[in-house]
N, C-alpha and C positions, 0 to 999 in steps of 0.2 A: 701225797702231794700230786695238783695234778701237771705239774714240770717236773721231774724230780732234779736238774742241778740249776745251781743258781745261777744266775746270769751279771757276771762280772763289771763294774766301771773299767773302760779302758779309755774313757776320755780324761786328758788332762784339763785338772780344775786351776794350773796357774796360768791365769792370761790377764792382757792388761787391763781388762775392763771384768773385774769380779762379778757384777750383776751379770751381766750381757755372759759370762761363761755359766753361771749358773740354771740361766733358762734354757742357752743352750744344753747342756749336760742334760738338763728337764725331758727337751724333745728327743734327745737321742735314746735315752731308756725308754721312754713311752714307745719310739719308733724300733725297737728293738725286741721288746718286752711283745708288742704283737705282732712282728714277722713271730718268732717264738713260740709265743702262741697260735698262731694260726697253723704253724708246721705241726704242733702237735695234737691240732682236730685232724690233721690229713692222712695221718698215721691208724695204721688198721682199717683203712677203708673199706677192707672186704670179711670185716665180722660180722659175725652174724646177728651182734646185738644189733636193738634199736636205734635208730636214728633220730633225733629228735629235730623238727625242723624251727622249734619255736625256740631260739636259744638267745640271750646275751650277754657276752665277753662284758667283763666291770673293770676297768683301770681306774687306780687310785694313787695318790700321791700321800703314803704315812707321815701326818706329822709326826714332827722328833717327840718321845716320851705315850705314841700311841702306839707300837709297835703288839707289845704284848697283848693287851686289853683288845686290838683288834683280830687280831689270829685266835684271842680265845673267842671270838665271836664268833668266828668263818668256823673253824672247828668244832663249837659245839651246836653248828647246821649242819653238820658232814657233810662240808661244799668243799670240792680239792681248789687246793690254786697253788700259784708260782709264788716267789716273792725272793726283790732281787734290791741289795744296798743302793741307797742313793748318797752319793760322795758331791755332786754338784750345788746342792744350796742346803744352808745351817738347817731351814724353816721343814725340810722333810729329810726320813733317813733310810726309806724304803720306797719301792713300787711292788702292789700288790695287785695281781690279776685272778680273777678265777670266773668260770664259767655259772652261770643262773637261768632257770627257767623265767621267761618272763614275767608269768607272777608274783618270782620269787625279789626281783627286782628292787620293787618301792619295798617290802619290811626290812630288806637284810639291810639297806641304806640308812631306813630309819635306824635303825639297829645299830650301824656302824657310826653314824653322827651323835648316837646318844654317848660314845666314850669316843668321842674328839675328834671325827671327821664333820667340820663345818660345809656352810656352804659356800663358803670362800674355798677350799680344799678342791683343788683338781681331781673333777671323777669323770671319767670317756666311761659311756657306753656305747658298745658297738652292737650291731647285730650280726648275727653271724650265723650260717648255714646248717649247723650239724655238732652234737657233740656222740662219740661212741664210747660209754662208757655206763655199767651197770650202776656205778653209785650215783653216778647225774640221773640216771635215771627213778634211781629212788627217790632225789630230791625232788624229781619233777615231779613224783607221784605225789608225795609228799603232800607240794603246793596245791595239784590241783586237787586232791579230795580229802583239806585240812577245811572241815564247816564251819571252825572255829575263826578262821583268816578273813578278816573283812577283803581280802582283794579280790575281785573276780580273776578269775584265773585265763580269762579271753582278752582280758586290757592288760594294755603297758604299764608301766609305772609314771607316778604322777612328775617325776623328771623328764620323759620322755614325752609324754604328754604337753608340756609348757614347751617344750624345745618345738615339737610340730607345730603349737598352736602360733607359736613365734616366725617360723618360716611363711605358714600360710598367709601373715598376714605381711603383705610384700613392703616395700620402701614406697614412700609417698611419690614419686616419681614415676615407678611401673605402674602405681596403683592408677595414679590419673590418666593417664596413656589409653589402659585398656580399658577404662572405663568409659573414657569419652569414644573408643575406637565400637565396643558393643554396642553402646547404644544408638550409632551412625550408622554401624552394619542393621541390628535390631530396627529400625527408622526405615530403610530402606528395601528390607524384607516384607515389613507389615504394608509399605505402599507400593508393593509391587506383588503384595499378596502369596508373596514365594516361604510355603515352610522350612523351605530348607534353608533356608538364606538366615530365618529368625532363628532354626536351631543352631546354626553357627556361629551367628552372637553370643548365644548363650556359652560357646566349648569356649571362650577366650575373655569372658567377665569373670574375673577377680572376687568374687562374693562371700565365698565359702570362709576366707579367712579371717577378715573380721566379723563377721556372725559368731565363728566358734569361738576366737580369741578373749570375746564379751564373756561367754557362758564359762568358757575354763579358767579365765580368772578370778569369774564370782566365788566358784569351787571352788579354789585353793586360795584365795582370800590374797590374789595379786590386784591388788587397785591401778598399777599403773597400764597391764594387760586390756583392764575392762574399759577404763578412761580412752586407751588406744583403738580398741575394738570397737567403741560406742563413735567416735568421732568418724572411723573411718566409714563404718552404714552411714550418718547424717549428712556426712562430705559426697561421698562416693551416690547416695540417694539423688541430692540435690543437683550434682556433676551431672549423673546420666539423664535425670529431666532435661535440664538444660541444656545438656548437645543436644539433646533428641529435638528441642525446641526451637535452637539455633541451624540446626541441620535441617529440619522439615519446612521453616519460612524462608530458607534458602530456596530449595527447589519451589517452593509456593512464587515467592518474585521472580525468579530467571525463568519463570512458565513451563519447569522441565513438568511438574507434577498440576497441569492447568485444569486443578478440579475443585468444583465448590464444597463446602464444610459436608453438605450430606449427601456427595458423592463420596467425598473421602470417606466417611464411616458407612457408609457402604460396603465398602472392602469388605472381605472377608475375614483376613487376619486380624483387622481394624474391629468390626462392629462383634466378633467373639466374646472382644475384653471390656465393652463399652456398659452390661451390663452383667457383673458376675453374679453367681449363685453362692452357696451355699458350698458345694463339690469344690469351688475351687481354691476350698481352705484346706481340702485332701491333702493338694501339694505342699504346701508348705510344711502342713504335719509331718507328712512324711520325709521330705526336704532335711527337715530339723533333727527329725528323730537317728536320719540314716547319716549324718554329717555327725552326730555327735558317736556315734557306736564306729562309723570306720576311722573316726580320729581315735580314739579311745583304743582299736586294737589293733594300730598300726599300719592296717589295710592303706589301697591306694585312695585318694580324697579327688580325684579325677572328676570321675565320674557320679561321684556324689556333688562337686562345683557345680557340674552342668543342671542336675535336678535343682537346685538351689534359685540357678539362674534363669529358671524354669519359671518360678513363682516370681522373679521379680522382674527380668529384663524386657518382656514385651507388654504389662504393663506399662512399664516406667516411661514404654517410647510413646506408646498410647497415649498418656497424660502429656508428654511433648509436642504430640502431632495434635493435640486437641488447642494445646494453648497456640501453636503456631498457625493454625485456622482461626483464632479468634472467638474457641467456644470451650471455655474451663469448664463451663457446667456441663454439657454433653461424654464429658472425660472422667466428673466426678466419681461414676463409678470404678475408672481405674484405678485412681488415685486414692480411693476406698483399699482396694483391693492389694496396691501395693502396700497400704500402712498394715490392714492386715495381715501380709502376708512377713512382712518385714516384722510383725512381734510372734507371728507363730513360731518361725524358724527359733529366734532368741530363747521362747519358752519354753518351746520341746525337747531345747540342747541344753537348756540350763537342766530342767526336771531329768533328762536321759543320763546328763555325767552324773549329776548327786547320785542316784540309785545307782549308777556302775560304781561308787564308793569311794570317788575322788576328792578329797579333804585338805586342809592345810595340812604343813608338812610339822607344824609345831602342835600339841593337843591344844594349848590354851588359848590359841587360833579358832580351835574348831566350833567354837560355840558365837565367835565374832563371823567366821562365814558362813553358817546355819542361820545367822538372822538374815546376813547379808542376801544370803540367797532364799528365806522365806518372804524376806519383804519385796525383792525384785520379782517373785513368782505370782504374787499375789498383786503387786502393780501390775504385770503385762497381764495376768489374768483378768483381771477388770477390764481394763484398756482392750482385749483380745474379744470380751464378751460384749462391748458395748460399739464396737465396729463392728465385728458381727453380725449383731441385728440388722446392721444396711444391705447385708450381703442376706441376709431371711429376707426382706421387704423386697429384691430382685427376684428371688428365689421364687415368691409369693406370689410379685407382679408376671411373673415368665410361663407361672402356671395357667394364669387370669385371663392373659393375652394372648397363649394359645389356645383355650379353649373358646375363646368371643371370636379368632382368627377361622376357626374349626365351623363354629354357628356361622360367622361370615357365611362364607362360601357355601351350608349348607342351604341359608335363607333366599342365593344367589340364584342358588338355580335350581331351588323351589320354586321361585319365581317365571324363569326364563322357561317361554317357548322352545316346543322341541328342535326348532329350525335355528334359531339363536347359541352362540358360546360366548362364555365369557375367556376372553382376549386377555386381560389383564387385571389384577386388582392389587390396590395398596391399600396401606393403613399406615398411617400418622398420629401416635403417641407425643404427648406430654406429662409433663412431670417427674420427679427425682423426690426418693429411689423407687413409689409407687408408679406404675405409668399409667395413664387414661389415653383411651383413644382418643382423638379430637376430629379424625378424617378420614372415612373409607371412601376412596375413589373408583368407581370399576367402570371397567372398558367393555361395552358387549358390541358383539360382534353380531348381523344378520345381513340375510341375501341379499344382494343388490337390489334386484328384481322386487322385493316387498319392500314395504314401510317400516319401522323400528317399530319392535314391540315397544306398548305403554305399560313398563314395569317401573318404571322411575319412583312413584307413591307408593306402589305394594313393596318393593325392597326398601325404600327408605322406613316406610312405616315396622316392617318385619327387625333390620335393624337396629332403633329405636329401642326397640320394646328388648331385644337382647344387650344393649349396651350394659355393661360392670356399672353402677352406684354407686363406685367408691371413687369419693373425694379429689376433685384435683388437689396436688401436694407440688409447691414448686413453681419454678418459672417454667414459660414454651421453652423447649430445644427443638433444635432442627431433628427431621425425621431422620429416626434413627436406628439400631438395633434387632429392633422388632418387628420393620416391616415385613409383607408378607405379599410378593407377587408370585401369580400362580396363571401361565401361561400355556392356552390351548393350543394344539399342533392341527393347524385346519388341513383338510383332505386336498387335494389335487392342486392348481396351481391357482393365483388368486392374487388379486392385486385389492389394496387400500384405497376408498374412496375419503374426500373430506370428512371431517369427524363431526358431529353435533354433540352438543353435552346439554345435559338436564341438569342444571343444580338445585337439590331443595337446602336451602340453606335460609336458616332462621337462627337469629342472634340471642337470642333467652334457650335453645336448647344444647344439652350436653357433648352433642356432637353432628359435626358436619357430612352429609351423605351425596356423592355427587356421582351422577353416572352418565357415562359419559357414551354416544353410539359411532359405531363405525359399520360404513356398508363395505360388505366382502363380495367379490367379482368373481366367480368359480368359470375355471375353463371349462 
């Protein structure tokens, strides 16, 4: 045994309200039963067996006529435990405790429900710090190097599991709070270009829990978990566009933020997320992968919330602050990026708990949540593959338009006299998700004293002939993302004369080349 005396009723069962004594009588053995046992982890604290820190305490509540059939089960696990009469309600007639390694957890329960603990049956488990004792310890070896035991022996049990995935996922009232609160914070970060501001949106969004809530009740075949889970991403998705939307044309009318659409994706924080790649499915993968394994073995889910909120919260303000300028399609690629990012997460935690070996808790379950979660892996997989490719066609265009950005500048001042600098140069893209230049404008700079070099024909003509051939795809956006100014640091001290501009601008060709001169004044 590991209490060796029993532990007595000393509460009287005549009172005037029989139920109401009954539950009480309930909570006083449970609250008795683990002071109790807790006293008797704390004893021998200085032997020199092992300590084991991965442990957890199991209270149960015997129903009447389960008594025997369940002590031959604990026993022939050679698990010690207490076990003390229950006199307060007809429906149990014992409380049984004994200590378990965590992967011992989920079989011994299945084990104990198959001769009459339901799930209606009161079972606490606790976590608890330590057990000292060489037979725990056998058990625990037991568990962790039995090949034959579907449980991994690093995750909790799949009660333990619903129980976290149940807290994470908050009451619909904190849920909206914090969601409209990040993506206001989130909103304000990105137009103030401050990272740190966007990573503190991310430590107080709410995300993590319904993402995994979805994926752990595919696994254990809870339909009302997943229905909750799934509602709260499409609520909670929609919610934080919409502050961010509601919050960003606020500042746009009161003129706190008095900048036009492609000044604002300018920003920095801003035009990062305007057109993703490919890399920025990393996060989420990872996002998913690491929310499903620290739920699964108990670990803190903190700091896996904030990777989560990683992939979705500065998006989602992005596509806020897009619509709140008056340009959805300039934003399109965030909006890309959160749908994708929002099924990576789903499908890497749903595929991470099945292979940790999370199942219903009944077998003839097991074969209704194996489709459940084949068919739901094989829809986000499509849907995962065919967003995707939006984010390869950026990936594609980033490659394109650096290297035509690169010839730029190379063609620029191939061009240019040794006496002349180029001052400034942009480029203006069109199109979604492939981009075509449509505008290089450069600013060249020479002596006051001479006349403007006549390079205006020879650079237009030079980049012409380097322009990309692929297709505009798409409506104009405002310049965006991809521009590319690239500012010369002139020698001594120098003042700006009126500017002259050259435009060769012809309307049947693929792109506009404008250059523009300014005389520079040297002390």
């Amino acid at each position: 045994m590991f209490i060796p005396s029993q532990i007595e009723d000393k509460t009287p069962s005549s009172r005037s309200d029989p139920v109401r004594a009954s539950e009480e009588d309930s909570i006083v053995h449970l609250r008795s039963l683990t002071a109790n046992s807790v006293s008797a982890v704390s004893t021998n604290i200085f032997d020199d067996r092992r300590w084991d820190a991965d442990v957890r305490f199991v209270q149960v509540l015997v129903p009447t006529g389960t008594r025997d059939a369940i002590i031959e089960v604990i026993t022939n696990k050679n698990i010690e435990y207490a076990i003390t009469d229950e006199t307060g309600t007809k429906r149990h007639e014992a409380i049984i405790t004994f200590p378990l390694p965590t992967a011992a957890v989920e079989p011994v329960l299945d084990q104990l429900r198959a001769v009459g603990i339901d799930t209606d049956v009161t079972t606490v488990v606790i976590e608890a710090e330590t057990v000292v004792s060489d037979q725990f310890d056998e058990l625990d070896a037991t568990y962790t190097t039995d090949s034959d035991d579907t449980t991994d022996g690093d995750r909790i049990a799949r009660d333990e599991l619903l129980a976290r995935a149940n807290e994470l996922a908050p009451g619909i009232g904190p849920f909206v709070l914090m969601t409209i609160v990040s993506a206001v914070v989130a909103t304000a970060g990105l137009l103030l270009n401050s990272p740190a501001i966007v990573v503190g949106s991310m430590v107080i969004a709410p995300l993590i829990g319904p993402a995994m809530s979805t994926s752990v009740g595919t696994v254990v075949d809870d339909n009302s978990l997943v229905v909750r889970g799934f509602k709260l991403q499409v609520f909670g998705g929609v919610l934080a566009i919409t502050s961010a939307a509601g919050f960003a044309f606020l500042l746009r009318t009161v003129q706190i933020v008095p900048l036009s659409a492609p000044e604002v994706f300018a920003i920095g924080e801003v035009s990062q997320r305007l057109a993703p790649d490919v890399l920025s499915l990393v996060i989420a993968v990872g996002a998913g992968a690491a929310g499903a394994v620290s739920l699964a073995s108990g670990v803190s889910t903190a700091l896996v919330g904030v990777m989560i909120a990683a992939a979705l919260v500065p998006p989602t303000a992005v596509v806020g602050i897009g619509l709140a300028w008056g340009a959805p399609r300039a934003v399109a690629g965030s909006a890309v990026l959160v749908l994708v990012n929002f099924i990576a997460i789903n499908l890497i935690a749903l595929i991470s708990l099945w292979q940790l070996g999370y199942r219903p808790q009944s077998w003839f379950r097991t074969s209704e949540a194996r489709s459940a979660t084949l068919t739901r892996i094989a829809i986000l997989t499509v849907a995962l593959i065919i967003l995707s490719s939006a984010l390869a066609g950026f990936t594609y265009s980033s490659a394109q338009t650096a290297a035509f950005e690169e010839q730029t500048h190379a063609a620029v001042r191939a061009e240019l006299p040794p006496e002349a600098t180029v001052v400034d140069l942009t480029i203006a893209y069109t199109g979604f998700p492939i981009r075509t230049p449509q505008q290089v404008t450069i600013t060249v700079g020479y002596p006051a004293t001479t006349d403007p070099p006549v390079v205006a024909d020879a650079i237009d003509a030079r980049i012409e002939s380097i322009t990309p051939v692929t297709p505009h795809i798409g409506s104009e956006i405002p310049v965006i993302g991809q521009d590319q100014r690239q500012y010369t640091k002139l020698p001594d001290t120098h003042t700006r004369s009126a500017t002259t501009e050259s435009r060769n601008t012809h309307s049947s060709r693929p792109i506009i080349v404008e250059v523009r001169y300014i005389a520079i004044e040297r002390a």
